[in-house]
C-alpha positions as CSV (number, residue, x, y, z in Angstrom):
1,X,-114.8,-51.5,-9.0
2,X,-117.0,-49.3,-7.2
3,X,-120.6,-50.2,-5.9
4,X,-122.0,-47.7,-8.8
5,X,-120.7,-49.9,-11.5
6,X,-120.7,-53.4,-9.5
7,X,-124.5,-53.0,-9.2
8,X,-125.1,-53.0,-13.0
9,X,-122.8,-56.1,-13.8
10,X,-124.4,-57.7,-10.8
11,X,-127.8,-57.3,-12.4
12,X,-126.8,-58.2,-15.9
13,X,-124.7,-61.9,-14.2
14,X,-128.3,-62.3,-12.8
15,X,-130.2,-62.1,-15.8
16,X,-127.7,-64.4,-17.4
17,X,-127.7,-67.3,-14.9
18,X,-132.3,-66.8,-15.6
19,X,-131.3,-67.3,-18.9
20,X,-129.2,-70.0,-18.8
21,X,-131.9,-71.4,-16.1
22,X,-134.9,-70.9,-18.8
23,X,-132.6,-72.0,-21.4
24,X,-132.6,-75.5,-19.8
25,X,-135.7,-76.0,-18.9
26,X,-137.0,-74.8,-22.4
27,X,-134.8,-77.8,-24.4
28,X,-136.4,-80.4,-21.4
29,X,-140.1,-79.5,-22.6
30,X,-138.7,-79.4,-26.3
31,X,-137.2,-82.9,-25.7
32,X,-140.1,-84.6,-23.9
33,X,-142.6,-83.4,-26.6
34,X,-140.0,-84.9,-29.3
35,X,-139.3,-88.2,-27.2
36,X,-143.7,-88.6,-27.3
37,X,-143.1,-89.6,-31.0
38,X,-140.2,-91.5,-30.7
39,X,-141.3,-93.5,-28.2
40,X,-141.6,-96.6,-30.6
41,X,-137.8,-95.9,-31.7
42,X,-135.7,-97.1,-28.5
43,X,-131.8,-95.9,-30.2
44,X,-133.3,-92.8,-31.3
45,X,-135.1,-92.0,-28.2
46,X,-132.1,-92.7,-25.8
47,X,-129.6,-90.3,-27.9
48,X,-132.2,-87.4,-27.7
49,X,-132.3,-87.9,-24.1
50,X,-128.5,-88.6,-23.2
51,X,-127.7,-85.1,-25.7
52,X,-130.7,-83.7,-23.3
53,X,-129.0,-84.5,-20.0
54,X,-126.3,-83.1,-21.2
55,X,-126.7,-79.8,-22.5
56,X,-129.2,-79.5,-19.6
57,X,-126.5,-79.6,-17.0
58,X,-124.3,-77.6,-18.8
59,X,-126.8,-74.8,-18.8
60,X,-127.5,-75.7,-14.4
61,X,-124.1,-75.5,-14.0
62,X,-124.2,-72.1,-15.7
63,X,-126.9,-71.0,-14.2
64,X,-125.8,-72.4,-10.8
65,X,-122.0,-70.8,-11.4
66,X,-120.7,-73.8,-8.9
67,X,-117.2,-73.0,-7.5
68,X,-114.4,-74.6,-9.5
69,X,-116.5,-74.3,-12.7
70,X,-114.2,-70.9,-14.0
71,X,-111.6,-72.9,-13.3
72,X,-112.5,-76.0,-15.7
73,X,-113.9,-73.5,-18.5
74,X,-110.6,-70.8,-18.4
75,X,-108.4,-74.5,-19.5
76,X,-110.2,-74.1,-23.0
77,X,-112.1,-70.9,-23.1
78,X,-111.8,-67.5,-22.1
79,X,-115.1,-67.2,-21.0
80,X,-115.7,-65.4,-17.5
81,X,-118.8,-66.2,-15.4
82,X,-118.7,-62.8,-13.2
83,X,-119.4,-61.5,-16.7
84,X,-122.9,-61.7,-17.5
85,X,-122.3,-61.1,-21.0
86,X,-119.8,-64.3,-21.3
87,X,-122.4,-66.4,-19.1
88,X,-125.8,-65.4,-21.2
89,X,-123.1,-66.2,-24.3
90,X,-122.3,-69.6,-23.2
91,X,-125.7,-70.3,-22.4
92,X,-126.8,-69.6,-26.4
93,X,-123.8,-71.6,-27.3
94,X,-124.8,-74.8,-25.5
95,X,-128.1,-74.9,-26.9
96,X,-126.8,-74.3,-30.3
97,X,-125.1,-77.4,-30.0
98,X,-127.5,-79.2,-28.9
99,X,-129.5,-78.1,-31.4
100,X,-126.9,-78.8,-33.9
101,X,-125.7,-82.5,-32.3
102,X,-128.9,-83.3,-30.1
103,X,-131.6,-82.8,-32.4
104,X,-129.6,-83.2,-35.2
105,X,-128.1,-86.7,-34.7
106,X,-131.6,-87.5,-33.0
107,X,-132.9,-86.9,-36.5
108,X,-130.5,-88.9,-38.4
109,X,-130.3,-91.8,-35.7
110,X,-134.5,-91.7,-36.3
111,X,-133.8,-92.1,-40.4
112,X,-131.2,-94.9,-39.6
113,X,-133.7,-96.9,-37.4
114,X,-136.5,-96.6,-39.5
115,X,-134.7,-97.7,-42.7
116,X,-133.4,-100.7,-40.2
117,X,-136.3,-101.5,-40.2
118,X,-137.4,-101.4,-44.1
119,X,-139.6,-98.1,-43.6
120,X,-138.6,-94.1,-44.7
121,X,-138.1,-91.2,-42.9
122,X,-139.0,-89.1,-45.3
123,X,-143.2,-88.0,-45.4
124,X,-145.1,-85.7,-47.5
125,X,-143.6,-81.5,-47.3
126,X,-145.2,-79.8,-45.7
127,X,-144.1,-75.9,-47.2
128,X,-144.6,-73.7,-44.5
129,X,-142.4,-76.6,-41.8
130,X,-139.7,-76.7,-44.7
131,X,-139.3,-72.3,-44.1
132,X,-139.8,-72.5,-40.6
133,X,-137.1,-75.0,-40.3
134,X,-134.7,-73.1,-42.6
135,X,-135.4,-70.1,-40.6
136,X,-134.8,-71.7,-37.3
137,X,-131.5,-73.3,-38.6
138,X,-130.3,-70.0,-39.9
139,X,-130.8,-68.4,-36.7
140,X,-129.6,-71.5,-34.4
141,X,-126.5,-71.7,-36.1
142,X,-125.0,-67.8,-36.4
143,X,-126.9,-65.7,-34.0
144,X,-125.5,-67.4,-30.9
145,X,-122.2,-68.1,-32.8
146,X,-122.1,-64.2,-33.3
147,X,-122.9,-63.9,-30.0
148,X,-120.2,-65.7,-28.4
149,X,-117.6,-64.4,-30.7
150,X,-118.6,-60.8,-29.7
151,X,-118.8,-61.6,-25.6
152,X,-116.7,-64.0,-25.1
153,X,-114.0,-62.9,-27.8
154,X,-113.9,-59.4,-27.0
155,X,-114.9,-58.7,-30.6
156,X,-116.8,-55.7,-32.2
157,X,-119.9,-56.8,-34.9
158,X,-117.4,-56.0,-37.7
159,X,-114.3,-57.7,-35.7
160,X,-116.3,-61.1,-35.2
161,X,-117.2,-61.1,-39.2
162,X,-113.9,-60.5,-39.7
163,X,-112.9,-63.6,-37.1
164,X,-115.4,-65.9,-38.9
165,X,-113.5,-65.3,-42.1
166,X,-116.5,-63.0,-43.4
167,X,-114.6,-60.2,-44.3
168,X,-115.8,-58.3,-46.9
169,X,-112.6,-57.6,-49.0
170,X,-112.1,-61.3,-49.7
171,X,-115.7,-61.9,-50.7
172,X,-115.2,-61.6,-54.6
173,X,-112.0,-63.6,-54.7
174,X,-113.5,-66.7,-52.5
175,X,-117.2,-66.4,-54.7
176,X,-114.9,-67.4,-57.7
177,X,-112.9,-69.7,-55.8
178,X,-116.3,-71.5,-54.3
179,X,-117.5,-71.9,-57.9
180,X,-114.6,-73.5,-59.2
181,X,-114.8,-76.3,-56.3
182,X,-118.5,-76.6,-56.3
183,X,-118.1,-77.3,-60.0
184,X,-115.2,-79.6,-59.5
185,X,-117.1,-81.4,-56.4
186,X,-119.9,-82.2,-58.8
187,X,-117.9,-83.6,-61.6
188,X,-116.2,-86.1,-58.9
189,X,-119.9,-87.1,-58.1
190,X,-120.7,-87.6,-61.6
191,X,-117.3,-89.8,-62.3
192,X,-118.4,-91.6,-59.1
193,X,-121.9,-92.4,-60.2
194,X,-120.1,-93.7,-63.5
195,X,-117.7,-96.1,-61.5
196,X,-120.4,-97.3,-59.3
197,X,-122.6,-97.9,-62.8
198,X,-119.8,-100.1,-64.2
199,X,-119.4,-102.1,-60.7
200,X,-123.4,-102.6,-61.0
201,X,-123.7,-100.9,-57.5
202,X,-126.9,-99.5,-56.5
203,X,-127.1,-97.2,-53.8
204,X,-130.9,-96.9,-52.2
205,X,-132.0,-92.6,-53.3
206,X,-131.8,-90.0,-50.6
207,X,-135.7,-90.1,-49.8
208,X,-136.1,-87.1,-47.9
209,X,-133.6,-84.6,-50.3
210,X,-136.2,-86.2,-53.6
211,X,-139.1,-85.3,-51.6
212,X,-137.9,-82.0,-51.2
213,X,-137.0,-81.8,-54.5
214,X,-140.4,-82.8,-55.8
215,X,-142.0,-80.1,-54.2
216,X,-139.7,-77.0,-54.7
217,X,-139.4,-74.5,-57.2
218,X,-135.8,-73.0,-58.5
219,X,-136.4,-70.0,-56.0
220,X,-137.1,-72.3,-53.2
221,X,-134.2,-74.6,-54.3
222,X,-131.8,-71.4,-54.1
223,X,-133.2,-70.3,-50.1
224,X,-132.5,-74.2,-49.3
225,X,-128.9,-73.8,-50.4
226,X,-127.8,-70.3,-49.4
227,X,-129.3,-71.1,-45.9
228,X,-127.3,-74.4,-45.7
229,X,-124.4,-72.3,-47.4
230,X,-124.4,-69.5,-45.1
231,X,-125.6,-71.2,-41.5
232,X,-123.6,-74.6,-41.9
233,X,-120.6,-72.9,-43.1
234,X,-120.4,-70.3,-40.2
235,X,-121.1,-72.7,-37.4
236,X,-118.7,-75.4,-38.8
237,X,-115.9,-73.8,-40.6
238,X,-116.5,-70.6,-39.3
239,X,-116.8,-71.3,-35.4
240,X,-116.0,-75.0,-34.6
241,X,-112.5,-75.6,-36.9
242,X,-110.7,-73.0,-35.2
243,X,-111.6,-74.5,-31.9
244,X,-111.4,-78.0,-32.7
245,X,-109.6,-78.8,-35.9
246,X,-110.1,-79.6,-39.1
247,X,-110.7,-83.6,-38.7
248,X,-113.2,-83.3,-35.9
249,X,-115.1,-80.7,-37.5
250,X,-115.8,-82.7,-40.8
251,X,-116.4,-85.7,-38.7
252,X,-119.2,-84.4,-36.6
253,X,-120.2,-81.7,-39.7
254,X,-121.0,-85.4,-41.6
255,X,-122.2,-86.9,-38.6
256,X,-125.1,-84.4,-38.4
257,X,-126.4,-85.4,-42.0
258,X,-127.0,-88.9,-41.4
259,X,-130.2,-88.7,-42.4
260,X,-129.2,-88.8,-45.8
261,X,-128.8,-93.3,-44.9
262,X,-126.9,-93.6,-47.9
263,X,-123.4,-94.5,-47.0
264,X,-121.6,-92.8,-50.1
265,X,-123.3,-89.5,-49.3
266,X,-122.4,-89.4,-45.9
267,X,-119.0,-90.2,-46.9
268,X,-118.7,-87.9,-49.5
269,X,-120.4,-85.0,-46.4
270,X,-117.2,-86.1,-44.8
271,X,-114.7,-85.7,-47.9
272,X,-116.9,-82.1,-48.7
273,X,-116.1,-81.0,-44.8
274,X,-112.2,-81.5,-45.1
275,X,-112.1,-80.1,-48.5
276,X,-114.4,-76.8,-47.4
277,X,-112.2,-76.9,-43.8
278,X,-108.9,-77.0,-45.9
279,X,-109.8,-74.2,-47.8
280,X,-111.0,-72.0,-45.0
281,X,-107.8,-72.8,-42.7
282,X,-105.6,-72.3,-45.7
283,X,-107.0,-69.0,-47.1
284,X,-108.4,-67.6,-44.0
285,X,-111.6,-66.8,-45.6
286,X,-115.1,-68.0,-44.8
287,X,-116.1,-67.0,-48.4
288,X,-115.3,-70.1,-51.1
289,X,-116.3,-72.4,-48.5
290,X,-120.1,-70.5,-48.5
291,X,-120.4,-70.1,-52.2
292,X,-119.1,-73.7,-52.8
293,X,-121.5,-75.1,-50.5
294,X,-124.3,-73.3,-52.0
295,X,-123.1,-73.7,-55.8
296,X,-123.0,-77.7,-54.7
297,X,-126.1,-78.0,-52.8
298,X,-128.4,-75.9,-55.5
299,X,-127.0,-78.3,-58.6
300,X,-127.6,-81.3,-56.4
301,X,-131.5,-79.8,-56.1
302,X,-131.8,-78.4,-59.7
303,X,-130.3,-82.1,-61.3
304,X,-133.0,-83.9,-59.0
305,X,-136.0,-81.4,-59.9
306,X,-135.2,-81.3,-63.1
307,X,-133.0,-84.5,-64.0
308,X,-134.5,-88.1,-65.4
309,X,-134.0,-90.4,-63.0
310,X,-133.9,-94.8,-63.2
C-alpha cells in the first residue's frame, strides 16, 4: 500500500483504538454510578464489577492493540486490528455484551438477592424509563451486532440481513411458522399451570412482568414484545448461535432473564431458547423465531392485563 492510502487507514485504526479507549472508560462511570445503589447488595455488586473488569480490559487491550493480541483473536475471529473498521467493530461488540451479560445478570442477580431476602425487585413504572429502556435495548442489541457482521464479516447491509437469517423472501413463510409455535408454546404453559394445580404447587407471580402489565395498554404491550422479538432474537439466535452453539446460547439467553425469580419461568426461558435456536439452525431463517417470540411474549402481557388472576 502506498503512503496515499496508508494515511487514511492509519487515521481511521486511530479513531478506533479512541473509541475503544472512550468506550471503556464510559461503562467504568456507568458501573460506579450503578454500584452507588447496590452497595447494600454485596453478590450483586461483585458480579457488576467482575463483568466491568472485564469488558474494560477487553476494550484497553483494543485500544492498546498489544502484540500477540491478533494472534489470540484470528484462533476464533477474523477480526483484523490494522483495520480500524474491525477494531471500532469489536469495540461495539464488547460493550454489547456487557450490556447484555454485565448489566443484565447484574439485574437478575439484584432480583435474586432481594427476594433472598423476602423483599421485590420490582417498584412502581415509571413510563417514560420503560421506552427509554426498550429503546436502549433495541439499539444495544442489533446496531453493534450489525456492525460487526458488516466489518468484521466482510458483509454488505443487505448481505449481513441476509447472514442474520433476515432475509426477506423467507419472511412470510417463518411469520406463519412463528405463530404456530407461539400458539403451541402457550398451550404447553397452560397444560403446565394445570399439572402444577393438581400437584397443589404454587409458584410465587413474576412481580416486575405484573407491574408492567398493570400499567400498559394493548399498544404498549405490542412495542414490549416486537422489541424483545426483534432485539433478543437477532443478538441470540441471530448473532451468538452461529458462533457458539445452540446449548450455550439458550443457557446464557435464560440466564439474562433471571429476574423473572421464578424457577419454572426461567426454565421454561431455557426450553423457549432451544426450541427458537432449533428452528433458526434448522430452517436458516431468523423469521419464526421473531414472530414466535413476539406472538408468545404479547399473549403472556394481554392474559396478565386482561386475565383474572388468584
Amino acid at each position: 500500500m502506498g503512503v496515499g492510502g496508508f494515511a487514511p487507514a492509519m487515521a481511521s485504526s486511530s479513531a478506533a483504538r479512541i473509541l475503544a479507549a472512550a468506550a471503556g472508560l464510559g461503562i467504568v462511570v456507568f458501573a460506579a454510578g450503578l454500584g452507588f445503589f447496590l452497595s447494600a447488595f454485596p453478590f450483586t455488586l461483585t458480579l457488576l464489577a467482575v463483568t466491568t473488569f472485564v469488558a474494560a480490559l477487553a476494550l484497553a487491550l483494543l485500544a492498546g492493540q498489544p502484540r500477540g493480541l491478533q494472534d489470540v483473536l484470528a484462533r476464533f475471529t477474523r477480526i483484523r486490528l490494522e483495520d480500524g473498521g474491525h477494531v471500532g467493530a469489536a469495540a461495539l461488540m464488547v460493550v454489547a455484551l456487557w450490556y447484555v451479560f454485565g448489566v443484565g445478570l447484574t439485574d437478575g442477580a439484584f432480583a435474586l438477592e432481594s427476594a433472598a431476602r423476602g423483599a421485590t425487585s420490582a417498584a412502581e413504572l415509571d413510563p417514560g424509563a420503560l421506552v427509554r429502556g426498550l429503546a436502549l435495548n433495541l439499539v444495544m442489541l442489533t446496531f453493534p451486532v450489525l456492525v460487526y457482521v458488516s466489518f468484521v464479516g466482510g458483509r454488505s447491509p443487505q448481505g449481513a440481513l441476509s447472514e442474520l437469517g433476515l432475509d426477506a423472501r423467507d419472511a412470510r413463510r417463518g411469520a406463519l411458522s412463528g405463530l404456530l409455535l407461539a400458539v403451541a408454546f402457550n398451550l404447553a404453559l397452560i397444560v403446565l399451570g394445570a399439572i402444577l394445580t393438581a400437584l397443589k404447587v404454587t409458584l410465587p407471580e413474576n412481580e416486575r412482568a405484573l407491574e408492567i402489565a398493570r400499567q400498559i395498554t394493548p399498544l404498549g404491550a405490542i412495542g414490549i414484545a416486537l422489541v424483545a422479538g426483534v432485539s433478543e432474537e437477532v443478538f441470540f439466535r441471530g448473532f451468538l448461535l452461529p458462533r457458539i452453539g445452540l446449548v450455550a446460547q439458550a443457557i446464557l439467553f435464560s440466564l439474562v432473564h433471571l429476574s423473572y425469580v421464578n424457577a419454572l419461568e426461567i426454565a421454561f426461558t431455557l426450553a423457549l431458547g432451544l426450541v427458537l435456536g432449533y428452528v433458526r439452525r434448522r430452517t436458516g431463517s431468523l423469521w419464526a423465531p421473531i414472530v414466535a417470540h413476539f406472538a408468545f411474549d404479547l399473549i403472556q402481557l394481554l392474559g396478565a392485563m386482561y386475565l383474572p388472576r388468584a
